[in-house]
C-alpha positions in Angstrom: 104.1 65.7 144.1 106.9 65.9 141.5 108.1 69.3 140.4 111.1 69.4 137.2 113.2 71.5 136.4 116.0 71.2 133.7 119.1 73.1 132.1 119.4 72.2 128.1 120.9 69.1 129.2 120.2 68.0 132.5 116.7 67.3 134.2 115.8 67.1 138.3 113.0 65.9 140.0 112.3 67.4 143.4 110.0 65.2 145.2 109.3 64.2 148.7 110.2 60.4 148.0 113.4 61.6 146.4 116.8 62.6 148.2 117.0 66.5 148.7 117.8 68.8 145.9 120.0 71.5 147.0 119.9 75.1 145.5 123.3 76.8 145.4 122.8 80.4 147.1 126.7 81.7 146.3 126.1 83.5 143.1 124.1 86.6 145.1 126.1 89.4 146.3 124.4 90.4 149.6 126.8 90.2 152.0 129.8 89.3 149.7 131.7 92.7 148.6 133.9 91.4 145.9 131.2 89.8 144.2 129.0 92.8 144.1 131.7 95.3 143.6 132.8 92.8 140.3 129.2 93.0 139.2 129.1 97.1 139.1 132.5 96.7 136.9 130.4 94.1 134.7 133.0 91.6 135.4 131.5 88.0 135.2 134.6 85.7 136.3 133.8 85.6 139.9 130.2 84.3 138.7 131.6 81.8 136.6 134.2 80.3 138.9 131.6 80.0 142.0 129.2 78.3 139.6 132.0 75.3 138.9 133.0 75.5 142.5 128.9 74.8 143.6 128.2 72.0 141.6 131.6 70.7 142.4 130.5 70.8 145.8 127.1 68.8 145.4 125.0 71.9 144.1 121.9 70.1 142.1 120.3 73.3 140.9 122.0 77.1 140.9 120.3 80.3 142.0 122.0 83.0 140.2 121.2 86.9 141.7 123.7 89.6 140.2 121.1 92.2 142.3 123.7 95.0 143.7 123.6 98.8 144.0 124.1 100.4 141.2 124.0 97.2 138.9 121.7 97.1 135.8 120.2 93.9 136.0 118.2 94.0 132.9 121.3 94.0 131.4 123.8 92.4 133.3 121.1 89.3 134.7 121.0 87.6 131.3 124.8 87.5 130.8 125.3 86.1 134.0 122.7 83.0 133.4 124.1 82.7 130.0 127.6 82.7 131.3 126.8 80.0 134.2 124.6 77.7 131.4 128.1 77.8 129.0 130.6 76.8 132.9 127.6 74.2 134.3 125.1 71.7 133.2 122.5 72.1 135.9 119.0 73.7 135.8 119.2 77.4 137.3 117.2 79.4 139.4 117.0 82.8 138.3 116.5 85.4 141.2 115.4 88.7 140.8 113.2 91.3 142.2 113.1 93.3 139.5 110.6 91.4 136.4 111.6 93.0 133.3 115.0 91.8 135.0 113.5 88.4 135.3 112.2 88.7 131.2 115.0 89.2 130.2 116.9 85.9 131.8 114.2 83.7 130.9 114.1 84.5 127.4 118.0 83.7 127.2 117.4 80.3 129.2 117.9 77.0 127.2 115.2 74.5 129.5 112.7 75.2 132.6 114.0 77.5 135.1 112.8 78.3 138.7 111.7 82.0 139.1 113.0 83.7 142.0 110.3 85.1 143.2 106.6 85.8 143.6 104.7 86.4 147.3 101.4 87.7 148.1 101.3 91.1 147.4 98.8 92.0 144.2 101.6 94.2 142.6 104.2 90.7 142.5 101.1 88.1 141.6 99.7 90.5 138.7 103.4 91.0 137.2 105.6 87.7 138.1 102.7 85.2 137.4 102.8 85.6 133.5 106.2 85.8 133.4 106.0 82.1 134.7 103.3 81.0 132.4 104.9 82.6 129.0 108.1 81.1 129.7 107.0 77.5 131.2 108.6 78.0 134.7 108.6 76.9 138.3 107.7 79.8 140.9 109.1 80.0 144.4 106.4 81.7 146.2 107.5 83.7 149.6 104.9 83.5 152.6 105.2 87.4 152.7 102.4 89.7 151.3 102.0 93.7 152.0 101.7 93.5 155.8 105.4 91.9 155.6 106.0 88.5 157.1 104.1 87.0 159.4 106.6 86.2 162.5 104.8 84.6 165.2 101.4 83.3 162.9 102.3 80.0 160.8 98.4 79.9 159.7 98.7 83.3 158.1 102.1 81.9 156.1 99.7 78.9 155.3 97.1 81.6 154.0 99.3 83.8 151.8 101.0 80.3 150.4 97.2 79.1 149.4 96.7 82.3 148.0 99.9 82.1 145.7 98.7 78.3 144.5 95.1 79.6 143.8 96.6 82.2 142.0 99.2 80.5 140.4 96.6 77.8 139.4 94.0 80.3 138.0 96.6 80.9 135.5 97.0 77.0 134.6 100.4 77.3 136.3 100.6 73.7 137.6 100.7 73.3 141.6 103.4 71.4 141.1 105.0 74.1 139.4 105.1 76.5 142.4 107.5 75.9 145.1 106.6 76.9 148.8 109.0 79.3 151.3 107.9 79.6 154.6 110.5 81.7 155.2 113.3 81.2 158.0 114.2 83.9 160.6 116.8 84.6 162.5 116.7 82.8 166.1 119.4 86.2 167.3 116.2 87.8 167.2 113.2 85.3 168.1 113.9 81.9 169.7 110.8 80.6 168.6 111.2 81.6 164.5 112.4 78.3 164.1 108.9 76.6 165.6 107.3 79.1 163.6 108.4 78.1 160.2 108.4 74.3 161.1 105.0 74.8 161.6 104.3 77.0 158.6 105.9 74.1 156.1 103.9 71.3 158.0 100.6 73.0 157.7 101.7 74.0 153.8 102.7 70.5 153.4 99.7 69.0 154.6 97.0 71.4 153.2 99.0 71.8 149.6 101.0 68.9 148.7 103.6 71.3 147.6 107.6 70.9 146.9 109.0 73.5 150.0 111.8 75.5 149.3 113.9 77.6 152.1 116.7 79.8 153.1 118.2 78.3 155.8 120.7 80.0 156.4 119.2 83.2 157.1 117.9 81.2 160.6 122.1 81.6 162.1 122.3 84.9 160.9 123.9 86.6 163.9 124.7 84.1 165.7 128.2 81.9 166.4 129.0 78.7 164.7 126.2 79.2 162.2 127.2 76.0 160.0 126.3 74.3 162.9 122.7 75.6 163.8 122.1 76.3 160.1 122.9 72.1 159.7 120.5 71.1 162.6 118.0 73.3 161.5 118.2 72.2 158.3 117.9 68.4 158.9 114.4 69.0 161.4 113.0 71.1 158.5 113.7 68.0 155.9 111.8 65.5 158.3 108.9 68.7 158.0 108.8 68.3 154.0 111.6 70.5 153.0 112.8 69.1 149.4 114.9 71.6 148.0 116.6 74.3 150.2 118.7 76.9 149.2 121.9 76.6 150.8 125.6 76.9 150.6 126.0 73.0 149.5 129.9 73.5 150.6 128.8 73.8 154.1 126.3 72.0 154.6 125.6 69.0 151.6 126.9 66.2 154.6 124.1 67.7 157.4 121.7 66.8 154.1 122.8 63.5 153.1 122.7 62.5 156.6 119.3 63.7 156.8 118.1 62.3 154.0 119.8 58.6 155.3 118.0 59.0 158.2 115.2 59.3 156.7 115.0 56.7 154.1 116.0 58.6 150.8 119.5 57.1 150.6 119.0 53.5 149.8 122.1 51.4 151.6 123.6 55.1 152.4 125.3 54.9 149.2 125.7 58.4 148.5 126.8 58.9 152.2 129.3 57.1 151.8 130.5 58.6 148.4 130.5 61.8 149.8 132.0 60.9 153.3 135.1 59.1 150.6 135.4 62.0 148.6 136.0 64.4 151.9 138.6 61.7 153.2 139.9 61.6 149.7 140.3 65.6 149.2 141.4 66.2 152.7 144.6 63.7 152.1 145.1 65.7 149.0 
């Protein structure tokens, strides 16, 4: 299955025959207080300058969240996709809990966007699935409904994702147009989260056919040397049908293209090798 996505000028294919896409999660300011405190001032720069910095670093597609306290994102959300469309040529994914939010970006976006997200609960179906049909996007669609996530049960992640792609495709929203998350969890807190969502994304995989997305990174969260679990997480997940993670790609792009050479989606390791020259070539200065 073959889900596109495009910027005014640039087009990508996520597919499971294809190397891995990776989703650039730096423009969100959870967790990052000079980002978020920029955001309340309506300053953009920071925005702008991790936008060049992620596709410099191997970022295919960029999710861009300007969601802090205090921050009007009706407002603010727009300018920030318009500003990273003028500083990058990739597709974007615009992430945002609030729709009128979301409404606004889309109708400033120049090709087909990911939307940031839908999940199961009736209140985020009924008001994010039109947004997705009017405007021609892809849908990332959280296995999370109003009973929460489901920790320990992968066939009720498996149920809430069906319902999303029933839903999504009683709307003639494309399957291929909604993009799976099975949701990672922190191992500081469950040991088996990890088995949990592995066998969430094989069951969607194999029941749907559909393009899986992921935060990985939330699966380190607490923990030490978190590039490293967050890599070897994220390379047992790509064998399990992830395509398109979203991921810091600074950190973690060479865990994917060894992954991805592993697994037969680098013909003659060419870009392995382009990336491993590049690091040798950066690192001599």
């Amino acid at each position: 299955m073959k889900t596109t996505v495009s910027s005014a000028t640039k087009t990508v294919t996520i597919a499971d025959d294809r190397p891995t896409v990776i989703i650039g999660e730096r423009i969100n300011p959870t967790g990052k207080k000079k980002l978020a405190a920029a955001l309340l001032e309506g300053s953009l720069d920071i925005v702008r300058q991790e936008a060049i910095r992620q596709v410099a670093a191997g970022a295919d597609i960029l999710d861009v969240n300007v969601g802090a306290a205090g921050v009007d994102e009706v407002a603010l959300l727009p300018e920030a996709i318009k500003i990273v469309m003028e500083a990058v040529d990739v597709p974007l994914c615009i992430d945002s809990a609030n729709p009128d939010a979301l409404q606004a970006a889309l109708e400033v976006y120049q090709g087909k966007p990911i939307v940031n997200s839908v999940n199961g609960k009736e209140s985020s179906l009924e008001r994010i699935l039109p947004l997705v049909k009017q405007y021609n996007a892809v849908v990332i669609g959280l296995c999370m409904d109003d009973e929460g996530i489901p920790e320990n049960d992968p066939d009720r992640r498996l149920a809430i994702a069906k319902k999303i792609v029933s839903r999504a495709e009683a709307l003639d929203i494309p399957r291929e147009d909604v993009l799976i998350d099975c949701l990672a969890l922190t191992l500081g807190a469950n040991t088996k989260a990890g088995l949990v969502t592995l066998e969430a994304m094989r069951k969607v995989k194999a029941e749907l056919g559909v393009n899986l997305t992921l935060g990985a990174s939330n699966i380190s969260f607490g923990l030490p040397d978190r590039e490293l679990l967050t890599s070897a997480f994220l390379a047992i997940c790509i064998a399990a049908g992830l395509t398109c993670p979203i991921v810091d790609a600074a950190k973690v792009r060479p865990a994917i293209l060894a992954a991805d050479l592993a697994l037969g989606k680098d013909d003659y390791g060419r870009r392995y090798i382009r990336a491993y020259r590049a690091r040798l070539k950066a690192q001599a200065g």
